[in-house]
ROFI-328866 format. One record per residue (C-alpha): residue in one letter; y, z, x. Coordinates in steps of 0.2 Angstrom, whole numbers, plus 5000, padded with zeros to 4 digits. Layout:
<nodes>
AYZX;...
</nodes>
This chain:
<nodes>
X533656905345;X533456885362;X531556915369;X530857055376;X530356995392;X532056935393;X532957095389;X531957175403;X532357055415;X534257085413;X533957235414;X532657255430;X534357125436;X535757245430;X534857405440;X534757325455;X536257265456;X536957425453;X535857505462;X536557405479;X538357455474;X538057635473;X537057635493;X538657525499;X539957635491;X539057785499;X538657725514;X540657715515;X541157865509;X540057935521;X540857825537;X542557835531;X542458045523;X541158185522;X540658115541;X542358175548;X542658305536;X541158395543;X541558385561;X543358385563;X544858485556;X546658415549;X547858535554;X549858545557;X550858535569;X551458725572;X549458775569;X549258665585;X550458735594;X549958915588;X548258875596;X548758795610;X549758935617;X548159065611;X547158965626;X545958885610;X546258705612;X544958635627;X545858455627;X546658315616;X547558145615;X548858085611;X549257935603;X551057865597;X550557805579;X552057735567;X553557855574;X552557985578;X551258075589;X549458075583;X548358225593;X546558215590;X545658385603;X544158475605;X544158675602;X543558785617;X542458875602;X542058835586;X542958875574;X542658915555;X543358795540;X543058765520;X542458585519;X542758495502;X541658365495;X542458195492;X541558155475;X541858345470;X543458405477;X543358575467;X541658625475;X541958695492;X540958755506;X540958855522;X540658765538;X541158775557;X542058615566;X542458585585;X543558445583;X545458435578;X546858325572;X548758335568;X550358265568;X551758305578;X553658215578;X554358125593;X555958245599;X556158315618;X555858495612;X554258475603;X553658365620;X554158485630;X553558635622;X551658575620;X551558505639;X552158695645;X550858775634;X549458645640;X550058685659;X550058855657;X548358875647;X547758735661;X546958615646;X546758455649;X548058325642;X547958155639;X548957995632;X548457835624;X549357685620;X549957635604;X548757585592;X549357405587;X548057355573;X547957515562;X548857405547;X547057305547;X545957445549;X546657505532;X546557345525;X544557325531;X544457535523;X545157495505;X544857305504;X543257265509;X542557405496;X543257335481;X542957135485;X540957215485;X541457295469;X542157155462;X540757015468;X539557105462;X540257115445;X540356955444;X538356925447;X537957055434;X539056975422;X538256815425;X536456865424;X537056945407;X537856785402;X536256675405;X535056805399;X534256775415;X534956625421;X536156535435;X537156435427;X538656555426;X539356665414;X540456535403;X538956445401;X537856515390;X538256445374;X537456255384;X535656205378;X534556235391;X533556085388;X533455915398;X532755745397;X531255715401;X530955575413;X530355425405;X529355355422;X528455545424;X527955535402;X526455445406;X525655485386;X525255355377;X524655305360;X522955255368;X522955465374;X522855535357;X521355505347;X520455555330;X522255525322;X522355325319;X523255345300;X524555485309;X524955335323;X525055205312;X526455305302;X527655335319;X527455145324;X528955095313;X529755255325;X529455165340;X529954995335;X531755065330;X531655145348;X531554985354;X532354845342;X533654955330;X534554805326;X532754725319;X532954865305;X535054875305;X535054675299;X534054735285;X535054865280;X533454975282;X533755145288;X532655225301;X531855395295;X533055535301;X531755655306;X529855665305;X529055825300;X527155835310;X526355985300;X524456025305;X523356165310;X523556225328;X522856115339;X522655975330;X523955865344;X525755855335;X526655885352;X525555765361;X526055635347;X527555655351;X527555645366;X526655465364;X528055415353;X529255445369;X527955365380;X527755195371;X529755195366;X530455225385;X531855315378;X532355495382;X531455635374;X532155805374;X530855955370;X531456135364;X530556255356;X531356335339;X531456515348;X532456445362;X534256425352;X534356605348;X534956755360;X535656905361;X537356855357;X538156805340;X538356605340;X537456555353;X536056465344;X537356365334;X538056315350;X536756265357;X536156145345;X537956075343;X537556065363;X535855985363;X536455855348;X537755795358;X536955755374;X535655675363;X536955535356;X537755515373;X536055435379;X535655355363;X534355305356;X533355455359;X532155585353;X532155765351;X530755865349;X530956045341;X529256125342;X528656275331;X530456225319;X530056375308;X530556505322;X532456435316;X532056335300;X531456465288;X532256505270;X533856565270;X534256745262;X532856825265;X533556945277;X534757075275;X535857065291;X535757065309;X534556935317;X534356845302;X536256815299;X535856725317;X534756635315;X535456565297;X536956505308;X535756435319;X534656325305;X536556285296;X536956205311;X535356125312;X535656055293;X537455975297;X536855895314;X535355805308;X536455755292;X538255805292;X539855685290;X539755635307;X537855585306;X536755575320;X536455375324;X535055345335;X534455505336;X532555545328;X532255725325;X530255755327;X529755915324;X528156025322;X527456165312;X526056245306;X526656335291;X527956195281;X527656335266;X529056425275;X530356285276;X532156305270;X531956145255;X533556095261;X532856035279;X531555955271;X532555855258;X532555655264;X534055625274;X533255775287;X531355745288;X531255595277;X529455585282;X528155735285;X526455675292;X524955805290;X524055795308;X522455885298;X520655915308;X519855765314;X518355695303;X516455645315;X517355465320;X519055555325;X517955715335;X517055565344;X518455485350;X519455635356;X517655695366;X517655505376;X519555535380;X519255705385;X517755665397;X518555515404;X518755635422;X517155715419;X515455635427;X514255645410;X512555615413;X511655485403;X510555585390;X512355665385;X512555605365;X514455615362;X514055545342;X512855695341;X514055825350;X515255765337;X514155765322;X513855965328;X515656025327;X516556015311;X518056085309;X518456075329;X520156015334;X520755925349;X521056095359;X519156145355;X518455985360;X519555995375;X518756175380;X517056125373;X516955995388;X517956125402;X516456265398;X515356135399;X516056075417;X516256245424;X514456285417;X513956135428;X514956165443;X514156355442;X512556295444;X512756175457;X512656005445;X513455835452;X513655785434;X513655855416;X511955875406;X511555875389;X511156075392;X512756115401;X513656055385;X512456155373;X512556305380;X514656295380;X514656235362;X513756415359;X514956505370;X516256435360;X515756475343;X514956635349;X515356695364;X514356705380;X512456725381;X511956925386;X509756885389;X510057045401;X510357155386;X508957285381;X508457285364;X506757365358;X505157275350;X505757325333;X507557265332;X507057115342;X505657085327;X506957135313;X508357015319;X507056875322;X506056865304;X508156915298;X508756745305;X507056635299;X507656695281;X509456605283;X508356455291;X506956455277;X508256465262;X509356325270;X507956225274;X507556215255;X509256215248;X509756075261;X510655985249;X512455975256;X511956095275;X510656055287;X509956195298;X510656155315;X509956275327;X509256485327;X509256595339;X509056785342;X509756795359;X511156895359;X512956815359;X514656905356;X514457035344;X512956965334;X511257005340;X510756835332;X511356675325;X510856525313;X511956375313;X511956265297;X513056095297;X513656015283;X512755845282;X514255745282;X516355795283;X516555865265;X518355875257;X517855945241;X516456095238;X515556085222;X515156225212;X513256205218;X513656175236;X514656355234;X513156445227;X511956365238;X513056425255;X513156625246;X511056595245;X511056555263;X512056685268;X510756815257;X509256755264;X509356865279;X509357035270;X507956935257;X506856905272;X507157115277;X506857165261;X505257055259;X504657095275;X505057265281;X505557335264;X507157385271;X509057365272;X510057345290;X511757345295;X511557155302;X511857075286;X513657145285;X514556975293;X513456895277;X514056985264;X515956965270;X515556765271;X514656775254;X516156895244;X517356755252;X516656625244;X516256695228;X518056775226;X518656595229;X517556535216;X518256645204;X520156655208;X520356485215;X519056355209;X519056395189;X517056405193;X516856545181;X516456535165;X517256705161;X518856685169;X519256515165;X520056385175;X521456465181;X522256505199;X522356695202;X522656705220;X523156595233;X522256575247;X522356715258;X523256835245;X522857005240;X522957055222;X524657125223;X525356945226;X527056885233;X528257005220;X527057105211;X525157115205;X524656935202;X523656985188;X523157145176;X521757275180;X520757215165;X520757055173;X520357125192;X518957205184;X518257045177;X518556965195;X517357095202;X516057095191;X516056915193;X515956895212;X514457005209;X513656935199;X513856765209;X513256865226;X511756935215;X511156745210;X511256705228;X510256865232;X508856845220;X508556625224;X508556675241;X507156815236;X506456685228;X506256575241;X505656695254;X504256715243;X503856575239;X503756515257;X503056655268;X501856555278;X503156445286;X504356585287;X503156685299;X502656535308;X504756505311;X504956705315;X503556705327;X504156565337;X505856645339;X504856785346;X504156685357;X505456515364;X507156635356;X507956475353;X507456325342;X508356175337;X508556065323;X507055955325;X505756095330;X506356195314;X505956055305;X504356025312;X503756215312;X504156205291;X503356035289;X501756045302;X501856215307;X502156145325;X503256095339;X503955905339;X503955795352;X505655725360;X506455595347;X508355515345;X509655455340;X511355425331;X511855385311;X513455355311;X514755235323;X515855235337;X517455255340;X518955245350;X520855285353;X521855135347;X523255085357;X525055075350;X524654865347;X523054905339;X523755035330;X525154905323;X523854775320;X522954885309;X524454935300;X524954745298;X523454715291;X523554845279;X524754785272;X524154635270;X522554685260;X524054785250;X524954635246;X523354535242;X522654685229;X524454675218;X524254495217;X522554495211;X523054645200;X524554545193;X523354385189;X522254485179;X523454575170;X524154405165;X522354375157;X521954525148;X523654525138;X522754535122;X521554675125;X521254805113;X522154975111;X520955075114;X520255015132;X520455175143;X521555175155;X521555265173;X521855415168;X520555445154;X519055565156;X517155475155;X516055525144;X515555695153;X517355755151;X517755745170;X519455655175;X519355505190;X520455545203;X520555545222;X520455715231;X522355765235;X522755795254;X523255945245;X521556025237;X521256165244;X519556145244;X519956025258;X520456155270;X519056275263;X517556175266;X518156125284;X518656315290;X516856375282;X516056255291;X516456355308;X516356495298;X514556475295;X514256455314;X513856625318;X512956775308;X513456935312;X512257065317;X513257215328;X512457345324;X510457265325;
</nodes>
């Protein structure tokens, strides 16, 4: 289907348009009819001569007109007449006229009877010639009107045609889409950062682009399409873009919502359309960005759109690998939800290789931050490893509009370069929202909010195990009155079952610290307890991390309980699940009770200095627990650099890879030539230890993987509306 802002531009187009042709067709009828109907009368020729004779008629004309006379006079009085409208002939209307006109034949008699009545009556007579161009006159009158009519069907027609567009009314079934210039694709592998592995994967791209008949001796087929699936933001367009940039070869970018319109067949066509013009400047690459719009699985839908857009993803399938194939041409395409794929577009043949573009880790945040703020003048005590090391789970985009706040904090306070604070204060405006210092709050919500926050800081400062307390604050920010941020120490791809309960007693130790200090219970600790039942449902339905429910996978992530065709599991179970999560949130409630009380001197020194500074950071927490002071100025860094590798360096590093690869089987193959003889028993890589756990590498695929990273920035900012 066609999309709204489309439809109501045809049909803003279309009203117009008819609008016009209705004012011109008026504007004639009112020239060419009602005008004269109004003012002068059509009478015949003996009603003339009646009048004439009654001393009535004050003057005419006349005029020879095709064979005979045409009179045209004025009436000495007006004189009374039904008008008739042109548009509605059967309504009528009374009206007075002083103007006349009739026909009369050429003969002697007639002649001569009319000049005796004029004589005798004494009215003024008068002659004019012949009219030689009355033919064209009606040709102007009747033509003219429906060449407008006509014209302006056409226009109309052609808008509809195009949806919009001008490139005529046969025309619609063309793909809009056009190569892009190689000189203006200035992108290059040394432009995208934090994604070194995904580069080195699209090298072997690039150097068909370049060489095909490298691969063609070998009898090596080039991948047919390469599937970019990633979160939002995370580059896959800009990637590839640099694979066009470093290849010099066309590049042709369409999004998957442009192929379908209004009408039946057009989205086919318009892939048959954009595959052609792709071969003709072979070898080339197309880009389809946000493939799912056309590529999902086929009969789900009942009818109607659907049946197009089906057409539209069969197409689709036969272009990329039909009979006829579709040499030189690499389809590149991204999504963020692959789940949703017809299989038969990702079987090999079609995307024979999907690279996941996931969130960058600390090195690849660092290296996105120095390409970003290449343009932007950073003054020198700006850390880029220590910005990077404080946002996990960022993508490129949020680096990218981390640094712009930061500029335009700077430009608003009159700064020649970027400080340390500019870009502090828009890494809180990006996680929470903008500052409001000017918003009243009274003594005892400001005191509640700032001994609610030292609970989150005192339980994560013990339980610091995998998060470190990054920075508190009470000033308002968004819709929390307050905030504690707490980092993981490093990038984690997999969450134990005591990181999980250590997060949920995090989370509890605001309403602890209410409860221990003021006895009470606030609405602030609502964003906790949603944060806290998150992970503890997760724990249960997702991990296998209680003992009662077993190690099963109820729920995927982001499902309810009714599931994708039915409940995913019994009430009885559900029941079990709930009692389970609250248990686990209870745990997490009473260590952070625990810990409040067991640490009530450094929790009032922490609370009072919120009072006091609003704000403290990671090394003046510290200090207040340890000291029960402020800290002096310190550094530095833990972990190193790095940069955006070029398409060379990425091609390097693959070669090399390679290398290392080719040197591991050997020396696996000697030793295996030496340990023939070893005994049955010797475990193999697939046994458990002696703890019962199996060795094994994270898959790309855990789910924990995601998890840890989105909690992360989950974790940035604590609720506290209605404090």
């Amino acid at each position: 289907m066609n999309k709204k802002g489309n439809n109501n531009g045809l049909l803003k187009n279309s009203l117009f348009y008819i609008v016009i042709f209705l004012c011109i067709v008026g504007i004639i009828y009112f020239f060419t009819g009602q005008g004269s109907s109004t003012q002068t009368k059509t009478i015949s020729s003996s009603d003339f001569v009646t009048q004439l004779q009654k001393n009535k008629v004050k003057s005419f004309e006349v005029q020879p007109t095709n064979g005979v006379y045409k009179i045209t006079g004025k009436y000495r009085t007006a004189q009374k007449a039904s008008a008739q409208s042109g548009l509605f002939p059967a309504s009528g209307s009374s009206t007075t006229v002083d103007s006349f006109t009739a026909t009369v034949l050429q003969n002697d008699s007639t002649t001569a009877q009319i000049t005796r009545a004029a004589q005798k009556e004494n009215v003024k007579m008068d002659t004019k010639p012949e009219a030689s161009n009355s033919f064209w006159v009606q040709l102007l009158v009747t033509g003219i009107p429906l060449l407008i009519f006509i014209v302006f069907f056409y226009m109309m027609m052609s808008q509809a045609g195009q949806g919009g567009g001008s490139k005529g009314v046969m025309n619609f079934g063309k793909s809009k889409v056009k190569p892009a210039d190689k000189k203006s694709n200035k992108v290059r592998f040394s432009d995208v950062a934090g994604e070194e592995e995904e580069k080195q994967e699209l090298v072997e791209v690039v150097e068909f682009l370049k060489d095909p008949r490298k691969f063609s001796s070998l009898g090596a087929r080039i991948p047919a399409g390469v599937l970019l699936e990633g979160p939002p933001g995370t580059g896959k367009t800009l990637l590839a873009k640099a694979v066009a940039g470093e290849a010099g070869v066309p590049f042709y970018s369409i999004s998957g919502s442009d192929f379908v319109e209004m009408f039946v067949g057009v989205g086919a066509s318009r892939v048959r359309d954009l595959f052609d013009q792709a071969k003709k400047n072979s070898p080339s690459i197309i880009f389809i960005d946000e493939i799912d719009a056309v590529g999902r699985k086929r009969g789900s839908g009942m009818g109607g759109g659907h049946d197009e857009r089906e057409q539209t993803l069969n197409q689709l399938l036969v272009e990329m690998d039909g009979f006829t194939g579709n040499e030189g041409v690499i389809v590149m395409a991204a999504t963020n939800r692959s789940d949703v794929l017809d299989p038969a577009l990702l079987r090999p043949g079609r995307f024979d290789r999907k690279i996941l573009v996931g969130r960058p880790d600390v090195r690849g945040r660092e290296a996105i931050l120095k390409v970003h703020s290449k343009n932007k003048p950073l003054d020198k005590d700006v850390d880029l490893n220590e910005i990077a090391k404080q946002t996990p789970g960022f993508v490129g985009a949020d680096l990218e509009n981390l640094l712009n706040e930061a500029a335009l904090l700077a430009a608003r306070r009159n700064k020649k370069v970027i400080d340390a604070s500019d870009l502090d204060e828009a890494e809180d405006r990006v996680i929470a929202g903008p500052a409001k210092k000017n918003a009243v709050v009274n003594p005892l919500e400001r005191k509640t909010v700032a001994y609610h926050e030292a609970g989150h800081t005192i339980v994560g400062l013990v339980l610091n195990d995998a998060r470190v307390v990054h920075k508190v604050t009470i000033v308002p920010r968004g819709r929390a009155g307050g905030y504690a941020i707490m980092l993981p120490r490093e990038d984690q791809n997999l969450m134990s079952k005591k990181d999980a309960m250590e997060q949920i007693a995090g989370l509890m130790g605001g309403r602890a610290a209410e409860e221990t200090i003021f006895n009470s219970k606030s609405s602030g600790a609502s964003n906790d307890f949603q944060q806290a039942t998150g992970i503890a449902r997760a724990m249960v339905t997702q991990y296998g991390m209680s003992d009662k429910i077993g190690q099963v996978e109820l729920a995927a992530p982001g499902q309810s309980y009714y599931g994708e065709s039915g409940p995913a599991y019994s009430e009885k179970t559900a029941g079990i699940i709930d009692d389970e999560v609250r248990r686990l949130t209870d745990e997490g409630h009473q260590t952070a009770l625990d810990i409040i009380a067991s640490h009530r001197e450094q929790h009032k020194i922490i609370a009072e200095a919120l009072l006091k500074y609003e704000t403290l950071d990671e090394k003046q927490i510290l200090s207040l627990f340890k000291t029960g002071k402020l800290p002096d100025s310190g550094a530095a860094s833990d972990f190193p650099s790095e940069k955006a590798a070029t398409f060379e360096e990425s091609k390097r590093e693959l070669e090399r890879k390679e290398a290392e690869r080719h040197a591991d089987d050997d020396s696996k193959d000697d030793s295996d030539t030496d340990k023939e003889d070893t005994p049955l028993n010797t475990p193999s890589e697939h046994d458990t230890d002696d703890s019962g756990s199996e060795h094994r590498l994270p898959s790309s695929h855990d789910q924990n993987s995601s998890d840890s990273k989105k909690d992360s920035q989950d974790d940035h900012s604590d609720d506290h509306t209605n404090l």
